[in-house]
VEXDREN-2710 file (C-alpha; in Angstrom, 1 decimal):
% VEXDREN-2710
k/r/px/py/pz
1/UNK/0.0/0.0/0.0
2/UNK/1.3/3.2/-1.1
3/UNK/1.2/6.1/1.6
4/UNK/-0.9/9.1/0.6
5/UNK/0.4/12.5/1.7
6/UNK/-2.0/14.9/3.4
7/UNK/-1.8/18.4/4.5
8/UNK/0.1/17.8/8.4
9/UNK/-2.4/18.5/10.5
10/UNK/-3.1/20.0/13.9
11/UNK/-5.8/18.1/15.9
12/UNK/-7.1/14.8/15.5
13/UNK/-4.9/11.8/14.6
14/UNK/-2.8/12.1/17.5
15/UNK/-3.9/10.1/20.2
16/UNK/-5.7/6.8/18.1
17/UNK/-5.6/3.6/20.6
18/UNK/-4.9/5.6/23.2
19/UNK/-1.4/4.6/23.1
20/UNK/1.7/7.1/23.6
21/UNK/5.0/7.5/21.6
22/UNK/8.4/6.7/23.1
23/UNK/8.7/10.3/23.6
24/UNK/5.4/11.0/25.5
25/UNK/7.2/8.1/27.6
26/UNK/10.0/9.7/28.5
27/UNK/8.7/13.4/28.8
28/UNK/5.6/12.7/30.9
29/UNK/3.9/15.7/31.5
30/UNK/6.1/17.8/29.8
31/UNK/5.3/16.7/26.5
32/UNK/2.6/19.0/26.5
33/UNK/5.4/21.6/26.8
34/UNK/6.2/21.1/23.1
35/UNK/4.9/23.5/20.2
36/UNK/1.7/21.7/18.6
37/UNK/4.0/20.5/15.5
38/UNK/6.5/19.0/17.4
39/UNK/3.5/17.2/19.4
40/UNK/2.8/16.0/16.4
41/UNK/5.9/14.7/14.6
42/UNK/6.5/13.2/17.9
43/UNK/3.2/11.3/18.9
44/UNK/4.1/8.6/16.5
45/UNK/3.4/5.3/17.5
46/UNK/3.2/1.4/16.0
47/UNK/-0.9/2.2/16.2
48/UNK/-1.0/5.4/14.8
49/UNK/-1.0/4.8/11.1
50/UNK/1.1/7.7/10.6
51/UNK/4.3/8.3/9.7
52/UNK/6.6/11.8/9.1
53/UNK/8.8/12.9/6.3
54/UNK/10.6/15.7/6.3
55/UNK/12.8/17.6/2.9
56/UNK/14.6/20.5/3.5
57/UNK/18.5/22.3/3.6
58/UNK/20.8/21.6/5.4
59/UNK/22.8/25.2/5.7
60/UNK/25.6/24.0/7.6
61/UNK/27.6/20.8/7.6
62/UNK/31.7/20.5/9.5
63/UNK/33.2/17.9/10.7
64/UNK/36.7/17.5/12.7
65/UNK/39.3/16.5/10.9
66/UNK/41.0/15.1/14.0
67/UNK/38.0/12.7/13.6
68/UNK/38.0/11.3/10.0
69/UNK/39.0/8.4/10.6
70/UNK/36.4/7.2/12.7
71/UNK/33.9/8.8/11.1
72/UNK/34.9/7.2/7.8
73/UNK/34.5/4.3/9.1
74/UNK/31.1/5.4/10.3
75/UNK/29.5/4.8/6.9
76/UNK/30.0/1.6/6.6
77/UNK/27.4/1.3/8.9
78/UNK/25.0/4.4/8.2
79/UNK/26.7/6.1/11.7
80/UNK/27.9/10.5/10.4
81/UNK/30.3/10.7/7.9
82/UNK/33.5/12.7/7.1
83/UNK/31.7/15.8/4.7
84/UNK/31.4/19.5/5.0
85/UNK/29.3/21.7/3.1
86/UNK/26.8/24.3/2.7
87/UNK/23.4/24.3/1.1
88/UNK/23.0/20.5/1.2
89/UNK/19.8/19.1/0.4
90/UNK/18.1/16.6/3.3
91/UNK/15.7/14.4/4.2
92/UNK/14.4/12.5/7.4
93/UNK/11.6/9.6/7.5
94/UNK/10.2/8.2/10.8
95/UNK/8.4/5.7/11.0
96/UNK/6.6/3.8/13.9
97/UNK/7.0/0.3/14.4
98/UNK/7.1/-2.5/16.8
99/UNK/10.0/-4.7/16.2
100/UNK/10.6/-8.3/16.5
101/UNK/11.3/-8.0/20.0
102/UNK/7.9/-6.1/20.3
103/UNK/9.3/-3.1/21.6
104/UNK/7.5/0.5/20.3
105/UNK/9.9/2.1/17.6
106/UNK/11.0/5.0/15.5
107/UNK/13.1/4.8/13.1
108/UNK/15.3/8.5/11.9
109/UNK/16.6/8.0/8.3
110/UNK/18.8/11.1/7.4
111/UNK/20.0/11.6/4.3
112/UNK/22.0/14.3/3.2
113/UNK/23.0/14.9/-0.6
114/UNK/26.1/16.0/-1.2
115/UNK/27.1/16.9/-5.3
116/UNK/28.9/13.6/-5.6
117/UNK/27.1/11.2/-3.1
118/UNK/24.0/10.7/-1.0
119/UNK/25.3/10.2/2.7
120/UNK/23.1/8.5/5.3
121/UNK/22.9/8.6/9.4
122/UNK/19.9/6.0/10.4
123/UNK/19.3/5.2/13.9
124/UNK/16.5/3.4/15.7
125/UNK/14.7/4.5/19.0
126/UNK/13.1/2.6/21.8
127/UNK/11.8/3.5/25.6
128/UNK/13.8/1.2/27.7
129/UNK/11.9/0.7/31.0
130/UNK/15.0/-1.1/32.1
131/UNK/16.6/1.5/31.9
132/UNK/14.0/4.4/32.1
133/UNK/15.0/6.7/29.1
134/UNK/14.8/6.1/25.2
135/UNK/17.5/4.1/23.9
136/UNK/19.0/5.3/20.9
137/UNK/20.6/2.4/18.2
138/UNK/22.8/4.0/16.0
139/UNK/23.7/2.6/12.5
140/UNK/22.0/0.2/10.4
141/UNK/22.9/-3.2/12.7
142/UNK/22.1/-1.6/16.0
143/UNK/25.9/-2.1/17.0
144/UNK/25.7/1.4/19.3
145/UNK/23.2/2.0/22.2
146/UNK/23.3/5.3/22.9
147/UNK/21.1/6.6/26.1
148/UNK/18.8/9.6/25.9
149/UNK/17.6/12.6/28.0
150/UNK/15.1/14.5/26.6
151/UNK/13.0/17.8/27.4
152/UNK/11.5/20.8/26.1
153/UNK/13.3/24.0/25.2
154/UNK/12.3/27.2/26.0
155/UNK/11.3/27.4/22.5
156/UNK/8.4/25.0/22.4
157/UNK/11.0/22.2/20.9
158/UNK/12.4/19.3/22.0
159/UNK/16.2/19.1/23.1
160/UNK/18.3/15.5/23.1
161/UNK/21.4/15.0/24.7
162/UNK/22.8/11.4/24.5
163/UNK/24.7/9.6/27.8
164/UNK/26.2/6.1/27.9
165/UNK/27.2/4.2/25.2
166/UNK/27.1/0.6/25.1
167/UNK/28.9/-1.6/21.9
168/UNK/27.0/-4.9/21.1
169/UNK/28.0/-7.3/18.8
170/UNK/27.4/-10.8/19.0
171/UNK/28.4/-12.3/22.3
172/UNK/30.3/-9.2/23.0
173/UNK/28.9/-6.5/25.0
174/UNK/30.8/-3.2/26.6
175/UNK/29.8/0.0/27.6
176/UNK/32.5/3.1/26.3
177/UNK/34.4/4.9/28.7
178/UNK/33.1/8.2/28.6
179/UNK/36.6/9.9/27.6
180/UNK/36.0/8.1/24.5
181/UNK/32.6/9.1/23.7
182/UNK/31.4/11.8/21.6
183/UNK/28.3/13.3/23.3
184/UNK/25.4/14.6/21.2
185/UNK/22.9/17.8/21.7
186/UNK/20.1/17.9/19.5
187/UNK/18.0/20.6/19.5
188/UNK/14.8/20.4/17.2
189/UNK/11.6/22.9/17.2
190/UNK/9.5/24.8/14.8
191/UNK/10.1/28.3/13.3
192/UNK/6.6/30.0/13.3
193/UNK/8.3/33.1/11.5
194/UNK/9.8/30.6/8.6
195/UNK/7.0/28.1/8.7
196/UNK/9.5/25.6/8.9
197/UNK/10.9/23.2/11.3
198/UNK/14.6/24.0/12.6
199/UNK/17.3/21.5/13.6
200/UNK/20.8/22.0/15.2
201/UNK/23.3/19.1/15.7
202/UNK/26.5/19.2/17.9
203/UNK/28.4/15.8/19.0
204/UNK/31.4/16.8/21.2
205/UNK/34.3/14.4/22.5
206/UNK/36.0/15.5/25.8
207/UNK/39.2/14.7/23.8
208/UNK/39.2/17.0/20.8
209/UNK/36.1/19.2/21.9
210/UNK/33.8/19.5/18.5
211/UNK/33.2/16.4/16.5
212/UNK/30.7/17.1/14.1
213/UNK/27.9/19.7/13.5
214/UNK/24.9/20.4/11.2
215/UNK/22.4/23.3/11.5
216/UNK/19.6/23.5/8.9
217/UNK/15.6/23.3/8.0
218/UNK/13.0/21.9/7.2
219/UNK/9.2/21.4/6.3
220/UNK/7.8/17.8/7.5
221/UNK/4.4/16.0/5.9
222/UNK/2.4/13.5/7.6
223/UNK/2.0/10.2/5.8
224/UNK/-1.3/8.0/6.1
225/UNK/-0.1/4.4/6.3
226/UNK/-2.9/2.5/7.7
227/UNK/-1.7/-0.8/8.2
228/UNK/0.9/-0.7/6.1
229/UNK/4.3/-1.8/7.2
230/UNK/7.2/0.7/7.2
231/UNK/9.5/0.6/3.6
232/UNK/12.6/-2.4/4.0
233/UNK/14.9/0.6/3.3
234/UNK/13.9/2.3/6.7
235/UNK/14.8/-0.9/8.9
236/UNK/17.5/-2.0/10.9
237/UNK/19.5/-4.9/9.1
238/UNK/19.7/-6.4/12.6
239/UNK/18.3/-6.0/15.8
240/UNK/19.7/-5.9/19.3
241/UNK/17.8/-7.1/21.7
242/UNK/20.2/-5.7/24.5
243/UNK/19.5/-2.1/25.3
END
C-alpha cells in the first residue's frame, strides 16, 4: 500500500488507541510543553497509522578532521560521515513500528546529498523501561546504544542529549568509557516566522572538543499508512535485543 500524503495536521490523529509515543514516555507531562507541531511529529506510535517525512537544507555541515577516521568508518554502517558543506539538500523519514522484540519504535533515516554522493545517518529509537530513558541504536545493525535525556526547550522544541554508550555485537557487549565518547545535543523545534521546522546538531568528545555539527531546516508531511508496514529501506539490518 502506497502512503498518501496529506496536509500535516493540527488536531485529530494524534492520540488513536490511546497509546503514547516513546517520547510522550520519557517526557511525561512535559510533552505537553512542546509546540503543537513538534507534538505532532513526535506522537508517532506502531498504532497510529502515521508516519513523518521531512525535505529541507541543510545550511551548515563540518566535521573534525581530527575525527576522520572514525567517522569514515562510520558509513560503513550508516553512523555520520567525514563531509562538509553548505546548502546540502536533506531528508528525514520516521516511522513507527514494533519490532521483532515487540518493543514500540521510531526509526530517523537522514539523508544528506552531497554533489557527488547521497550520505546516510539512520538510527533506531526505543523507551527502555530497564533502563528508564529512550534508547538510541545508531547505524544500520544496531551495534551502538546510545542513552537519551530529553526535554522541552524554551522554544516549544524538543532538546536531546545522548549519555552512555554501550557496543554490542554478538556475544560481546561493553559500555565506552566516557573519555571516548562523543556526546550529542540535538536541538529540534519549529520556526513560526519561517514556517519551517529548525534543527541543530553538535556531538562533542571531551578529547578533541567538537566532532561534528549540522544546522539547517526543514518542512515535514504526515503520511497516512494504515496498516501498512514501514519501507525495507527504513529498517535496521539487525536487531539488538540488548538495550
Amino acid at each position: 500500500m502506497k502512503p498518501v500524503e496529506v496536509p500535516s495536521p493540527r488536531n485529530s490523529l494524534l492520540r488513536l488507541l490511546n497509546q503514547q509515543s516513546i517520547y510522550e514516555k520519557a517526557l511525561g507531562s512535559r510533552f505537553n510543553e512542546l509546540h503543537p507541531l513538534i507534538r505532532e511529529r513526535f506522537s508517532l506510535h506502531s498504532g497510529s497509522g502515521l508516519a513523518a517525512r521531512g525535505e529541507g537544507i541543510m545550511h551548515s555541515i563540518w566535521y573534525s578532521k581530527l575525527a576522520a577516521l572514525p567517522l569514515q568508518i562510520g558509513t560503513y554502517r550508516n553512523i555520520m560521515f567525514p563531509e562538509s558543506g553548505t546548502e546540502i539538500p536533506f531528508s528525514i523519514e520516521n516511522y513507527a513500528y514494533r519490532d521483532t522484540v515487540g518493543r514500540e519504535t521510531v526509526t530517523w533515516v537522514r539523508k544528506f546529498r552531497f554533489p557527488h554522493r547521497v550520505r546516510r545517518f539512520d538510527a533506531t529509537m526505543i523507551y527502555s523501561r530497564e533502563r528508564g530513558c529512550i534508547v538510541d541504536y545508531l547505524g544500520n545493525r544496531q551495534h551502538l546504544a546510545v542513552d537519551i535525556e530529553a526535554e522541552p526547550s524554551s522554544e516549544g522544541g524538543i532538546r536531546i542529549r545522548s549519555g552512555s554508550q554501550r557496543f554490542y555485537e554478538g556475544w560481546l557487549g561493553f559500555r565506552f568509557p566516557d573519555s571516548f565518547t562523543g556526546r550529542a545535543d540535538v536541538h529540534e523545534w519549529y520556526d513560526e516566522r519561517l514556517e519551517r521546522f529548525r534543527i541543530e546538531v553538535r556531538v562533542r568528545s571531551p578529547l578533541i572538543g567538537d566532532v561534528f555539527r549540522y544546522e539547517g531546516s526543514f518542512r515535514n508531511t504526515m503520511l497516512v499508512l494504515g496498516s501498512a508496514a514501514p519501507p525495507a529501506d527504513v529498517l535496521p539490518l539487525r536487531i539488538e535485543r540488548r538495550e
